[in-house]
Structure formats: structure tokens, C-alpha cells
N, C-alpha and C positions, 0 to 999 in steps of 0.2 A: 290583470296580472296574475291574481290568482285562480288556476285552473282544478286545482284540487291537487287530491296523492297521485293517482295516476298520469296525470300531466308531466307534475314534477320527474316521478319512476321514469316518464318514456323520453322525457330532456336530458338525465343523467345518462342512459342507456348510447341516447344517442351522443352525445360527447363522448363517453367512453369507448365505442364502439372500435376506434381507432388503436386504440393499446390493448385491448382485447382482443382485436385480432393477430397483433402482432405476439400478443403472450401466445395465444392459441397456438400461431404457426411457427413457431422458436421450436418446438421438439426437441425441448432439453437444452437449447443452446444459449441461454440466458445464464452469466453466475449470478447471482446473486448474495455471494461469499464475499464480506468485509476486506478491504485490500491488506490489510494488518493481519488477519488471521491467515487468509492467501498465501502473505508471503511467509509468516511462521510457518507454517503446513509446507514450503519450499523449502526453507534456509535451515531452519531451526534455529539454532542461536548462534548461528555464524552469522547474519547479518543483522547488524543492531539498527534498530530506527530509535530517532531522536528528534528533539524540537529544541533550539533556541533562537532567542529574538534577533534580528537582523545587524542588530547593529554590534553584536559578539561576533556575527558568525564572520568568516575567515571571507577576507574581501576579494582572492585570489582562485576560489573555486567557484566555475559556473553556476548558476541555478535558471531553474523555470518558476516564469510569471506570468501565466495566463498561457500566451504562447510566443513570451519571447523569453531569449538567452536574455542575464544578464549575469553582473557581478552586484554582493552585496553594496548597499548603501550603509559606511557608517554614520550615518545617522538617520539610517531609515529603521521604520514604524513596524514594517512585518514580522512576523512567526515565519522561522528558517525548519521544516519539516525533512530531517535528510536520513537517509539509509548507510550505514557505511560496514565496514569488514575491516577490522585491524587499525582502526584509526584513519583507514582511509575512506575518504567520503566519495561514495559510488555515483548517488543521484540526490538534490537538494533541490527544492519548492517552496516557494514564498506564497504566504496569502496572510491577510491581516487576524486571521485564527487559528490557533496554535492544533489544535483538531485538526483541522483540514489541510492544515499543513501535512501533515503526519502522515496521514489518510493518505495525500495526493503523493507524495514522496513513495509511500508503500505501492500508491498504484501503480506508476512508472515505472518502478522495481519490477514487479508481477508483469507488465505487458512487456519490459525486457527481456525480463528470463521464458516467457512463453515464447516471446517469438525464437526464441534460440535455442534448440533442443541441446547442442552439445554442448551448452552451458551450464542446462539443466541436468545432464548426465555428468558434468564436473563438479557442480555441487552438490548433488546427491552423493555422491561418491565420497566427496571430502566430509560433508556432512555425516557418511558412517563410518569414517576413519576416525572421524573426532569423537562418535559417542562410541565409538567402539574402545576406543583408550578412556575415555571419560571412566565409560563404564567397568571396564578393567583395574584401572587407579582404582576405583571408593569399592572395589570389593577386594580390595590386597590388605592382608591385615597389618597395623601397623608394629614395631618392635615390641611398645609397650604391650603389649596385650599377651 
């Protein structure tokens, strides 16, 4: 079983060989960008992401589980990981950990708004309407001053 260092270097190599070449031939087309930062770097803080537990979350909006629809279980066990805009809930993902909840909810968000440019040119847009007033409000002095 033991063949020495070299043995082992040329068994790893060659298991690896296969994601190797696939990183090699990607030419830049791998993200490897967090899906929470993703979609912050999109939305900004117009689209809030959240977690709670299943059996809170609102039994009348669809979610994904693995790869089916459903509706929450109140009295189910999962972490409810959802994206929403103004209270309303955009996309929601169940998995029994509150991370990956989160994670997976932000990713669906992110391959949403990728696939759909004029979506992404609607949010952008509203996104600098909002920091452009944000930003306007906290630099207006107020009376007292």
C-alpha cells in the first residue's frame, strides 16, 4: 500500500487532473463570488435577505427544496432562507441550516436577476434613485444647526 511521496504526488495529480482541467479551460468563466455578496454588489440594500425557521414562515408563499416547490410546514424543522423588497418575499429556500439557507435563497436571486438584463437595468436604476436621495437627505442640514 505504501508506495512512497512520489506515488502518493502522482495518485493525487491524477484524481485532480479532472477539475484541473476544467479550471484551466474556464478563461475567467468561473464566479467564485459568495452569492450574499453577489447579490449586495446588485441590489444594494434594496433587497434584504433573511432566515427564519419554518415553522414562522408564512405558509402561503412558495419555497424551494432541493428541487421541488412547496409551501411551508407549520411544524416543520427547516431554516426558511428568503430575499424580499419591501416586505414582499421575492424567492424563499428551505434546508435544515440556517447558512445555507440564506446562501441558497441569495443564489436564486443572483441567477434570476442574471438571467434577465432588463431587470437588472431596473434595479440598478432604482438602486441609484434611492442612494441618490439617501444621499441628498443626510447631507441637508437640519433646522437646529
Amino acid at each position: 500500500m505504501d508506495g512512497g511521496i512520489q506515488a502518493g504526488l502522482e495518485a493525487a495529480v491524477a484524481l485532480l487532473r479532472p477539475v484541473l482541467e476544467v479550471i484551466s479551460n474556464c478563461r475567467g468563466e468561473i464566479d467564485l463570488e459568495h452569492p450574499k455578496k453577489r447579490l449586495q454588489e446588485m441590489a444594494g440594500s434594496l433587497l434584504v435577505v433573511d432566515t427564519m425557521w419554518e415553522d414562522t414562515f408564512p405558509e402561503d408563499v412558495p419555497l424551494v427544496d432541493g428541487s421541488l416547490w412547496r409551501y411551508a410546514d407549520p411544524y416543520g424543522t427547516h431554516a426558511i432562507g428568503y430575499v424580499h423588497f419591501m416586505d414582499k418575499i421575492l424567492v424563499a429556500v428551505a434546508d435544515p441550516s440556517r447558512a445555507v439557507a440564506r446562501n441558497k435563497a441569495c443564489a436564486v436571486m443572483v441567477q434570476i436577476l442574471a438571467s434577465k438584463t432588463a431587470l437588472q437595468h431596473q434595479l440598478h436604476d432604482l438602486r441609484s434613485s434611492v442612494e441618490r436621495v439617501t444621499n441628498h437627505q443626510s447631507h441637508v442640514p437640519s433646522s437646529a444647526e
